[in-house]
C-alpha positions in Angstrom: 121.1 45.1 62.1 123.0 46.5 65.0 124.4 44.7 67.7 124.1 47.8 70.2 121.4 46.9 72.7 118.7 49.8 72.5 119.3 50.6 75.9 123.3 51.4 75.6 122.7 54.3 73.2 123.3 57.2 74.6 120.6 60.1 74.9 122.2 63.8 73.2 122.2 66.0 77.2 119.4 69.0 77.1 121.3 72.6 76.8 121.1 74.0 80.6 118.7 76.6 79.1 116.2 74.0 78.4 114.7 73.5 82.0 111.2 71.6 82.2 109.2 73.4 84.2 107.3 71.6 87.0 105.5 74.2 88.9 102.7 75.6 86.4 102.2 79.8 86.8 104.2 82.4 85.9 107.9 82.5 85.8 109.3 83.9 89.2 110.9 86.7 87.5 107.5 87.4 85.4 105.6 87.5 88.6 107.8 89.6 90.3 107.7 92.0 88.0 103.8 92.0 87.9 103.6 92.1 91.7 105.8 95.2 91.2 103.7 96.9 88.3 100.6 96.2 90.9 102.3 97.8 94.0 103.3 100.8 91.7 99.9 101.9 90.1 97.5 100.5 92.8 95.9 104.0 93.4 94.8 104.2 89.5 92.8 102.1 87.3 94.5 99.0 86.4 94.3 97.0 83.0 95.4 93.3 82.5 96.7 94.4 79.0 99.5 96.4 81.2 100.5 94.6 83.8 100.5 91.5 81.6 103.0 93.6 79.1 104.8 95.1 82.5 105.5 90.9 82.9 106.4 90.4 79.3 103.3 87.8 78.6 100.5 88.3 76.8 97.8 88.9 78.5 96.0 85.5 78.2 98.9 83.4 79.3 98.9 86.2 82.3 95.5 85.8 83.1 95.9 82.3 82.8 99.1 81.3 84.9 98.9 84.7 87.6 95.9 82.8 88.7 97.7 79.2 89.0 100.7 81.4 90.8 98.6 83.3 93.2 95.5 81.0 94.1 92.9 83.9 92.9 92.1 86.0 89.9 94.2 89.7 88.8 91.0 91.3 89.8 90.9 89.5 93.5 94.4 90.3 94.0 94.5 93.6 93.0 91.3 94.1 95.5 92.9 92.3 98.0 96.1 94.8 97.8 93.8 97.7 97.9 92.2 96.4 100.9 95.3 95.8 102.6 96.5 99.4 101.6 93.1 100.9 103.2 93.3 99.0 106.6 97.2 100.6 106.1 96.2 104.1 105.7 92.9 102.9 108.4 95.0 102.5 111.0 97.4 105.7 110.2 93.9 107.7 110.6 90.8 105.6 111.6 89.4 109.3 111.1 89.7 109.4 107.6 87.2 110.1 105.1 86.1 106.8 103.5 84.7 108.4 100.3 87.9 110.0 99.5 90.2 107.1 100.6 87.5 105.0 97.9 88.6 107.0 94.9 92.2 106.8 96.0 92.2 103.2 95.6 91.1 103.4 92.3 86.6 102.5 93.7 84.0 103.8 91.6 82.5 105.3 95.2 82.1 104.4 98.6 79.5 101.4 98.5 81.6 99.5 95.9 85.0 100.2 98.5 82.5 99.4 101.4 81.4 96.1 99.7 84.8 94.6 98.3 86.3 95.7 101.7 83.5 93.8 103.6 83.9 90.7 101.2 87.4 90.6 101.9 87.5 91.5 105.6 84.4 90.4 107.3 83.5 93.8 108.5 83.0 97.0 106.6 85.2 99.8 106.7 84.0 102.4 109.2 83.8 99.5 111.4 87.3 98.5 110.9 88.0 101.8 112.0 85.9 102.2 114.7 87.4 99.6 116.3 91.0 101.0 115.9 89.9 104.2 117.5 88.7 102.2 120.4 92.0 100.5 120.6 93.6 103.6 120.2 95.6 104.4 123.6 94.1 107.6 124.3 90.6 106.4 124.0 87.8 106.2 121.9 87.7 108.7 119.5 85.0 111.7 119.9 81.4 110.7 118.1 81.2 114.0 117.0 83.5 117.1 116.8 80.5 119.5 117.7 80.3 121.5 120.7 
C-alpha cells in the first residue's frame, strides 16, 4: 500500500497537439477551405463529394459538422450564395435576362431560380429588379424598348 494520497499524483501533461475541441463543426481551416471551393465553382453544378474532399473530410462528417458550423444545410448555403451572387449581378444590370442569369448559377431554369430566389428573399427576382431600376438615379427604366 502506498502512502501517496490519490490526489498528489501527478497527471502525465497532454502534447500541445492534443487540443479538445469545444465548439462542434468543422475545423476553421476545413471550413475555410470549403467556403473557398463554394466561392470558386458557384456558377457550376456542385457535389458534396467535392467540396467535402476540397476540405479534406469525408463527406459525411462534412455534411454533418458544415451544418453545425453554418446554421443551414450545403444545399441552403450554396443557394443562399447564388442568391446573393444574382442580387450582385441584379443590381450591376436590373435589365438582365433572368433565364440566362438562371443557368449561370448553376438552376435547372428560371422557375426553380425564381422560386429559391423568392424563398430566400421575399420577393421574386424581376421584382428585385424592378425595384432597383426604380431606384436607379436616372429613372425608371423603359417598360419596353419599342417604338
Amino acid at each position: 500500500m502506498s502512502s501517496t494520497p490519490e490526489h498528489s499524483r501527478s497527471m502525465p501533461e497532454a502534447e500541445p497537439a492534443m487540443v479538445i475541441r469545444t465548439v462542434p463543426g468543422l475545423r476553421i481551416g476545413a471550413l475555410a477551405r470549403a467556403q473557398h471551393y463554394i466561392d470558386d465553382h458557384l456558377f457550376v453544378p456542385l457535389r458534396l463529394d467535392d467540396v467535402a474532399h476540397a476540405a479534406c473530410v469525408s463527406r459525411y462528417h462534412f455534411s454533418r459538422c458544415f451544418t453545425m458550423s453554418m446554421g443551414m444545410t450545403f444545399v441552403e448555403y450554396v443557394a443562399r450564395r447564388r442568391i446573393d451572387a444574382a442580387c450582385s449581378a441584379l443590381e450591376r444590370d436590373p435589365a438582365l435576362q433572368l433565364a440566362g442569369l438562371a443557368t449561370d448559377l448553376g438552376f435547372c431554369d428560371q422557375a426553380h431560380f425564381s422560386k429559391v430566389f423568392r424563398r430566400i428573399s421575399g420577393t421574386t427576382p424581376r421584382r428585385y429588379a424592378l425595384r432597383l431600376s426604380s431606384l436607379s438615379p436616372c429613372g425608371p427604366a423603359p417598360a419596353c424598348a419599342h417604338p
